[in-house]
C-alpha positions in Angstrom: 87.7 113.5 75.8 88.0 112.9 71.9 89.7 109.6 71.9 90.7 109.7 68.1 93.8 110.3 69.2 95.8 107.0 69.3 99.2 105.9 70.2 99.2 105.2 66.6 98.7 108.7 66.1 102.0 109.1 67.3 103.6 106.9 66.0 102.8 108.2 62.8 103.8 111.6 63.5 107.5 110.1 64.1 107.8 108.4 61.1 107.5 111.9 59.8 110.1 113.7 61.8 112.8 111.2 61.4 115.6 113.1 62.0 114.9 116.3 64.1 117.0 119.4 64.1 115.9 120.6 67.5 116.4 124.5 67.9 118.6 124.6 70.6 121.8 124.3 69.5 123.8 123.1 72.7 124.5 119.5 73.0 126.6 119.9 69.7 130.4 119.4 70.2 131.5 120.5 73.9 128.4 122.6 74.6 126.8 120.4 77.6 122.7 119.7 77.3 121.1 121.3 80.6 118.5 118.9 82.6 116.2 119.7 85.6 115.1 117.3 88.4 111.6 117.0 89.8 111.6 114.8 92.3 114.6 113.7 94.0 113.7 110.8 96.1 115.4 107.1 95.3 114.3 106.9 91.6 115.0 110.4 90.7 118.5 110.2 92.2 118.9 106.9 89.9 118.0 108.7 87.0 120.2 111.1 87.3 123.2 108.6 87.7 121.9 106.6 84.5 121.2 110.1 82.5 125.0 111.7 83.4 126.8 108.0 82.7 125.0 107.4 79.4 126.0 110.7 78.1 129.2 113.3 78.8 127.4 116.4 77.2 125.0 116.3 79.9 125.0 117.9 83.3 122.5 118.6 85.8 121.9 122.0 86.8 118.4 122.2 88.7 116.6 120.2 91.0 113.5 120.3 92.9 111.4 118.8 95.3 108.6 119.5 97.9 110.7 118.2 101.2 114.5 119.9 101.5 116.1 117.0 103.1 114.7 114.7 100.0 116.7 117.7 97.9 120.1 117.8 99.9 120.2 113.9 100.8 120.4 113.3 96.9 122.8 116.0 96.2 125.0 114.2 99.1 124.3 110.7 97.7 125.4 112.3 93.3 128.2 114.1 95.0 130.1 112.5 97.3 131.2 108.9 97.2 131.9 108.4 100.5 128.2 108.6 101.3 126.2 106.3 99.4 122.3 105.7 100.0 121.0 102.5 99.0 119.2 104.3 96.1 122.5 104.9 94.3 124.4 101.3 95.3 121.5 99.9 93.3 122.2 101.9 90.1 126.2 101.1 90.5 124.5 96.7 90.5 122.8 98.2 87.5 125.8 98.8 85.6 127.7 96.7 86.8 130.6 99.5 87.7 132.3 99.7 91.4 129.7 102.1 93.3 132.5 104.8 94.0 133.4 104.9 90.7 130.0 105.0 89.0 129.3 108.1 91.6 132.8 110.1 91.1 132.1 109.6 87.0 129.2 111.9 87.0 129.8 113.7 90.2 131.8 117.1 88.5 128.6 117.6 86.4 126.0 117.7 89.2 126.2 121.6 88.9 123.7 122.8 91.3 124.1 125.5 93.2 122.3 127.0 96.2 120.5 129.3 93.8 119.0 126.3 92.0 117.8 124.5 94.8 113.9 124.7 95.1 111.8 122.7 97.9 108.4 123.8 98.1 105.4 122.7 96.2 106.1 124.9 93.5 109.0 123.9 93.1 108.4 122.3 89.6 107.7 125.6 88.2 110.7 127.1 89.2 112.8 124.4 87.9 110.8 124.7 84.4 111.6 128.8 84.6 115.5 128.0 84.9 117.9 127.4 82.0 117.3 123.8 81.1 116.6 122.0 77.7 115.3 118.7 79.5 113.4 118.1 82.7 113.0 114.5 84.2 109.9 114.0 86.2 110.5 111.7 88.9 107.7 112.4 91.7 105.2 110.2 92.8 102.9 109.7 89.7 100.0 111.5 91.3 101.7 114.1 90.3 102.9 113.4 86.7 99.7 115.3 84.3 100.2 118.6 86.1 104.1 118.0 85.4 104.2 117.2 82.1 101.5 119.8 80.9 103.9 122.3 82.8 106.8 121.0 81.0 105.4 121.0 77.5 104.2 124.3 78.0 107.3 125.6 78.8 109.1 124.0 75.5 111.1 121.4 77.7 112.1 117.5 76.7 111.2 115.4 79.0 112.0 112.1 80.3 109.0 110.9 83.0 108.7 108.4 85.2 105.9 105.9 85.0 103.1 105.3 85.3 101.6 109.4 84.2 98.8 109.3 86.5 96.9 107.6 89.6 93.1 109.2 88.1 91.5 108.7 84.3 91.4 113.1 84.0 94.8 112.9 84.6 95.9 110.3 81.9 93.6 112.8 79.4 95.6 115.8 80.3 99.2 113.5 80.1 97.7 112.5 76.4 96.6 116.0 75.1 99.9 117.1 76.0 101.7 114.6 74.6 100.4 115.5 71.3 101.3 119.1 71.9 104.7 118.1 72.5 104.7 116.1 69.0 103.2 119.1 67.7 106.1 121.1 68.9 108.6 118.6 68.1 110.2 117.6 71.5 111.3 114.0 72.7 109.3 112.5 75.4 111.1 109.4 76.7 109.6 107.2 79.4 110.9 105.2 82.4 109.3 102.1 81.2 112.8 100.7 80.6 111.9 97.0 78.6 111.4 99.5 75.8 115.2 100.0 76.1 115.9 96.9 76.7 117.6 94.3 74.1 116.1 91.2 74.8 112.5 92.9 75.3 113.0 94.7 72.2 114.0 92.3 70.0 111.5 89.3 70.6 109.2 91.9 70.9 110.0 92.0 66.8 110.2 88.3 66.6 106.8 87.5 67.7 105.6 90.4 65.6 107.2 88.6 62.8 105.4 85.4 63.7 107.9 83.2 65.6 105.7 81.7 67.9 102.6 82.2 65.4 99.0 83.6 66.2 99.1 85.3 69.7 96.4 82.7 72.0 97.2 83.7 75.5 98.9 85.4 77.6 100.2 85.8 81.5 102.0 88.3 83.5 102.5 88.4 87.1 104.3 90.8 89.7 104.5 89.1 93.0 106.5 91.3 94.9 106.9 92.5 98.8 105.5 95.6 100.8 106.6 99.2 99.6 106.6 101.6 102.7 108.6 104.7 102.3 108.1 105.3 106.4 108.1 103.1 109.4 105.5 105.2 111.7 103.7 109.2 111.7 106.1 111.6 112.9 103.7 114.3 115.6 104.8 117.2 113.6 103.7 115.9 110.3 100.1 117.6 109.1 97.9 114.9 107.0 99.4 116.4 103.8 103.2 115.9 104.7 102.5 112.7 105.9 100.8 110.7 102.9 103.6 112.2 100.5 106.2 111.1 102.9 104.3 107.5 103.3 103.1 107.7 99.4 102.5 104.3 98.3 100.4 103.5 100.9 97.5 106.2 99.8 95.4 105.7 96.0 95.3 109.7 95.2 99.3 109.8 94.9 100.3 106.2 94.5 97.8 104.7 92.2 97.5 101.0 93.9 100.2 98.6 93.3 99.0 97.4 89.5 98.9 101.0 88.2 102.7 101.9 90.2 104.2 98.5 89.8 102.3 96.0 87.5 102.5 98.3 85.2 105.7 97.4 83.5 103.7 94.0 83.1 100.7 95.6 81.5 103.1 98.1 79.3 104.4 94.5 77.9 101.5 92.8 77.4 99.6 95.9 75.3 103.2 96.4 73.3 103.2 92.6 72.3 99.3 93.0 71.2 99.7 96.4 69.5 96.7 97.4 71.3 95.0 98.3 74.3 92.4 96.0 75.9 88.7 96.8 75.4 87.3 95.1 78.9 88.5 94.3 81.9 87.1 92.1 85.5 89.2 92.0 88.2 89.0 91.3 92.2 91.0 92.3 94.9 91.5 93.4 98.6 93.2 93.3 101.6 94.6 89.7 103.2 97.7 90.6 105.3 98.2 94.6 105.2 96.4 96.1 108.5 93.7 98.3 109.1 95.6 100.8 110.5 97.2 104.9 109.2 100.4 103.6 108.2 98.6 101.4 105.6 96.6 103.5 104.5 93.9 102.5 101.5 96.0 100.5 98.9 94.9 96.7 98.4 98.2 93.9 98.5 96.8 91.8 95.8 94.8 91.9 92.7 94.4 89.3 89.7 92.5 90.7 86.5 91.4 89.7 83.0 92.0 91.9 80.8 90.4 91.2 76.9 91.8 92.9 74.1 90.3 93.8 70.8 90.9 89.8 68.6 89.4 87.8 71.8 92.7 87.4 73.6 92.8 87.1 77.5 95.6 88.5 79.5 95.3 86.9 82.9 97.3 89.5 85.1 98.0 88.8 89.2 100.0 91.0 91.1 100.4 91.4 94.8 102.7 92.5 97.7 103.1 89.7 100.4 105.4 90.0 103.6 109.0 88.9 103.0 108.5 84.8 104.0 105.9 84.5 100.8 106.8 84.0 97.1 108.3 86.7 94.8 108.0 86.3 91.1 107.9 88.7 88.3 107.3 87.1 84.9 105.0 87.2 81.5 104.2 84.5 79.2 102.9 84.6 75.9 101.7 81.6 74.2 101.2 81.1 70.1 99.6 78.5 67.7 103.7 77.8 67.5 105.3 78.4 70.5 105.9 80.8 73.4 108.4 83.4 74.7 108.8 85.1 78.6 109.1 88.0 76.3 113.1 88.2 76.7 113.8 84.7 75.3 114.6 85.8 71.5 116.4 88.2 72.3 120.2 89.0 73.1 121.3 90.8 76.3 122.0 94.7 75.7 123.8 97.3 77.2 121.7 98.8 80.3 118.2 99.8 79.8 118.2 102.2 82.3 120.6 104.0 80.5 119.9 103.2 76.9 116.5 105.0 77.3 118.5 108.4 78.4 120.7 108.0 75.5 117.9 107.1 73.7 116.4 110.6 74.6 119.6 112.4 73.5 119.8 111.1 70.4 116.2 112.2 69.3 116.7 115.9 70.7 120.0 116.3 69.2 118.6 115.0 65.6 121.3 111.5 65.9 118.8 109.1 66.0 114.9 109.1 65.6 112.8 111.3 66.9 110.8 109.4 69.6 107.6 110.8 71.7 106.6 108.0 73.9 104.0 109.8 75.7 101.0 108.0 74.3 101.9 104.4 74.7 103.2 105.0 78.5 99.4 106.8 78.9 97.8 103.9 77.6 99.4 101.4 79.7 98.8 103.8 82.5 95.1 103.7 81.7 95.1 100.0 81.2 96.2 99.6 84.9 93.9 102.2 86.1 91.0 100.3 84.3 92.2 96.9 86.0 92.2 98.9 89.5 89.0 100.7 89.1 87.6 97.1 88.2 88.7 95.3 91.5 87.9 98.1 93.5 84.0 98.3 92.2 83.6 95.0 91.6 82.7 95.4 87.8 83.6 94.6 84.1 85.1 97.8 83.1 85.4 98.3 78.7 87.9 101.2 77.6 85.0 103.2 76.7 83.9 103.6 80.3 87.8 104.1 81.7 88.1 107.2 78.8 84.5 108.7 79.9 85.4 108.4 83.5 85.4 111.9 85.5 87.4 110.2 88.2 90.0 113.2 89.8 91.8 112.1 92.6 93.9 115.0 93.2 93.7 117.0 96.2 92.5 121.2 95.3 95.0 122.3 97.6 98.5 121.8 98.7 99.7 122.8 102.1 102.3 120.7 104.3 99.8 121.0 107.5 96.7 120.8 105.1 94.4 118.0 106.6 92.8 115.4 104.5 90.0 113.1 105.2 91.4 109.6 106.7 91.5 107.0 103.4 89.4 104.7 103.0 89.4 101.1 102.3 87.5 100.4 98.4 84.9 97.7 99.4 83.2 96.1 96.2 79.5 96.3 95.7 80.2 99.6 98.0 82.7 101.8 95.9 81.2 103.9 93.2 82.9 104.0 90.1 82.8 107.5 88.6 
C-alpha cells in the first residue's frame, strides 16, 4: 500500500473541517442520536454505560454479537440493577457513582427490542443496515478492519475499540478507510482513552512545549496478569466457537498481549514523539504459560526496542505473570531538563472513558472539533504489530518492512463448528515473517 498517507494527513484534513455540520439532523434539541453495538462482551457493555452517562441525547437501539448469551447477558447487566456483572461494577469505580445508580441512569435508554437483537456472524451487517447514526465496535480486534470498512461504507460514526487489527493487511484496510471516512466527513473516535484523559493530555502539551527539554529516552512497561476469558473446552464447542470464546489466548483474533494490551503504552510513546518508529528488535516467549489448548499460541512476555526517526530508543517490556509476581504499568520519558510519567503536568479530569464519547458527540453534532482518530490508533496498532512480529521472528523489523508485509491472519471462513488447525507456538529462527 501507498504509505503517503500519514496521520498527519489527517490531522490536516481536521484543521480544515473545524466545525462540522453533519447531515443528520437528530442529536439537536430533544431528538436522541441512535448508536449500534458490535460486540457486547465486558468492554462493549462498558462502553455503553460511559456512551449513555456522558450524554442524555443518546440511546442505544441495536446490538449485535456472534454468541446470544454474550447479547442477552449485557442487556441483563445495562437493564437491570439488580444484576450486575463485574464488567459493569468496574465502570460504576470508573466514575466514581454508586453501581445501581450509574446502571438505573442509562437503563430507560437501552431501547432494544427483540427485533434488534442480532447474534450470528453477520450480525455486524445487520446492525449497520438498522437506523443508527453511530456504531461502536467493541469485538475482539481481529475483527476491527472488516468492521470499520463496513461501517464507513455505510455512512456511520464510529467509536472503535483498540487496537484495529491483529495482521499488517488489516491495519491497511483500517487506514484506507479512515481516510474515506475523513473524506465523507464522519467522526472516528477511538478507545485509546489517555487521549481523553487530562493529565495525559495536558503534559502531553507541556513536553511538546519543552518542559523537560530535548526528548533522550524513553520507557514504558505493562506488567500485568493472565487474560483468560474461559476456564476449560466445553465438548460441544467446534474449533471456531472455542478460540472466540477463549480469544486472547489465540494470535489470529487477539493479536499477542503488546498489540491488545501494550498498546496503550506504545499509543503514548509515538503521541509524545509525533511519530512512528522506523525499526524495531525485540525477544520473547513462553516462561510460565503451558503447552497445552487452553493456552493456545500467545507468548506472556516480550521486551522490545523500538527506534524512532531522531535516534531515540523506546525500551518497551510487557508481560502477563501469574497473580504472586509483580504488576506495574508505567512510562517514562526523560529530557536534556527533566522527565514526566507522562501524567505528572498535568491536572486530573473528568473520566476519560467518558470524555472520549462526549468527545465523539461533539464533533458529529458540529459543538466541538471535528476529530477522525483513525490514523493515529492504526499507527500505534502497527507499531505493536511490528514489535510482535520482531519477537516472534527473531529479527530487526524497520516500518518499511511492517507496511510491505502481506501478513493476513484472518480465517476465509466463519462457521461455529468450522475446524481450524491447532496454533502453534512462534519459535525464533523458525517463524517466517511474511
Amino acid at each position: 500500500m501507498d504509505n503517503k498517507f500519514s496521520r498527519r494527513d489527517l490531522l490536516a484534513g481536521a484543521a480544515a473541517f473545524t466545525i462540522i455540520r453533519p447531515e443528520l439532523v437528530r442529536g439537536a434539541g430533544n431528538e436522541k442520536l441512535k448508536a449500534g453495538l458490535i460486540g457486547c462482551g465486558g468492554r462493549g457493555t462498558q462502553a455503553v454505560v460511559n456512551m449513555l452517562s456522558g450524554d442524555p441525547n443518546v440511546e442505544l437501539v441495536a446490538m449485535g454479537d456472534i454468541f446470544e448469551d454474550h447479547l442477552e447477558g449485557a442487556l441483563k447487566n445495562l437493564r437491570d440493577p439488580e444484576f450486575l456483572g463485574h464488567d459493569v461494577k468496574q465502570v460504576a469505580d470508573f466514575t466514581g457513582k454508586p453501581v445501581n445508580e450509574l446502571v438505573k441512569s442509562v437503563a430507560e435508554r437501552v431501547k432494544v427490542g427483540p427485533e434488534q437483537r442480532f447474534s450470528s456472524f453477520d450480525a455486524f451487517h445487520k446492525v449497520l443496515a438498522s437506523d443508527i447514526d453511530i456504531v461502536m465496535l467493541c469485538t475482539p480486534p481481529g475483527y476491527r478492519p472488516q468492521h470499520f470498512e463496513a461501517a464507513i461504507a455505510a455512512k456511520k460514526h464510529v467509536f472503535t475499540e483498540k487496537p484495529i487489527a491483529t495482521d499488517p493487511v488489516g491495519v491497511r484496510r483500517f487506514m484506507a478507510a479512515a481516510k474515506k471516512a475523513q473524506e465523507l466527513k464522519l467522526t472516528v473516535v477511538s478507545g485509546a482513552q489517555r487521549h481523553a484523559d487530562a493529565e495525559y493530555v495536558e503534559t502531553v502539551k507541556k513536553i511538546h512545549d519543552g518542559a523537560i527539554g530535548e526528548i533522550v529516552s524513553l520507557t514504558a512497561r505493562y506488567l500485568s496478569g493472565p487474560v483468560m476469558h474461559a476456564d476449560a473446552r466445553d465438548p460441544k464447542w467446534g474449533d471456531m466457537e472455542w478460540q472466540h470464546r477463549n480469544w486472547y489466548s489465540f494470535i489470529w483474533i487477539c493479536g499477542d498481549q503488546i498489540v491488545e494490551q501494550h498498546y496503550h503504552n506504545i499509543d503514548f510513546m509515538n503521541w509524545v514523539m509525533g511519530a512512528h518508529p522506523v525499526s524495531v528488535v525485540a525477544s520473547g516467549g513462553v516462561a510460565w504459560r503451558p503447552r497445552q489448548e487452553l493456552y493456545g499460541n500467545i507468548f506472556d512476555h516480550m521486551s522490545s526496542e523500538f527506534v524512532y526517526p531522531n535516534g531515540v530508543r523506546l525500551s518497551s517490556h510487557c508481560r502477563q505473570y501469574p497473580r504472586a509476581c509483580y504488576r506495574k504499568v508505567d512510562d517514562l520519558i526523560v529530557g536534556t531538563k527533566g522527565r514526566s510519567d507522562g501524567t505528572d503536568l498535568g491536572s486530573k479530569g473528568l473520566n476519560p472513558y467518558v470524555v472520549e464519547h462526549q468527545k465523539l458527540m461533539a464533533s458529529i453534532r458540529g459543538d466541538g472539533p471535528y476529530v477522525n482518530e483513525g490514523m493515529q490508533v492504526a499507527e500505534a496498532t502497527m507499531t505493536s504489530i511490528m514489535g510482535r512480529e520482531s519477537a516472534y521472528s527473531g529479527m530487526e523489523i524497520t516500518w518499511d518492512m511492517i507496511m510491505k508485509s502481506q501478513q493476513d491472519l484472518q480465517p476465509k471462513e466463519f462457521d461455529y463448528k468450522l475446524p481450524m488447525d491447532a496454533p502453534t507456538l512462534p519459535v525464533p529462527g523458525k517463524y517466517q515473517f511474511v
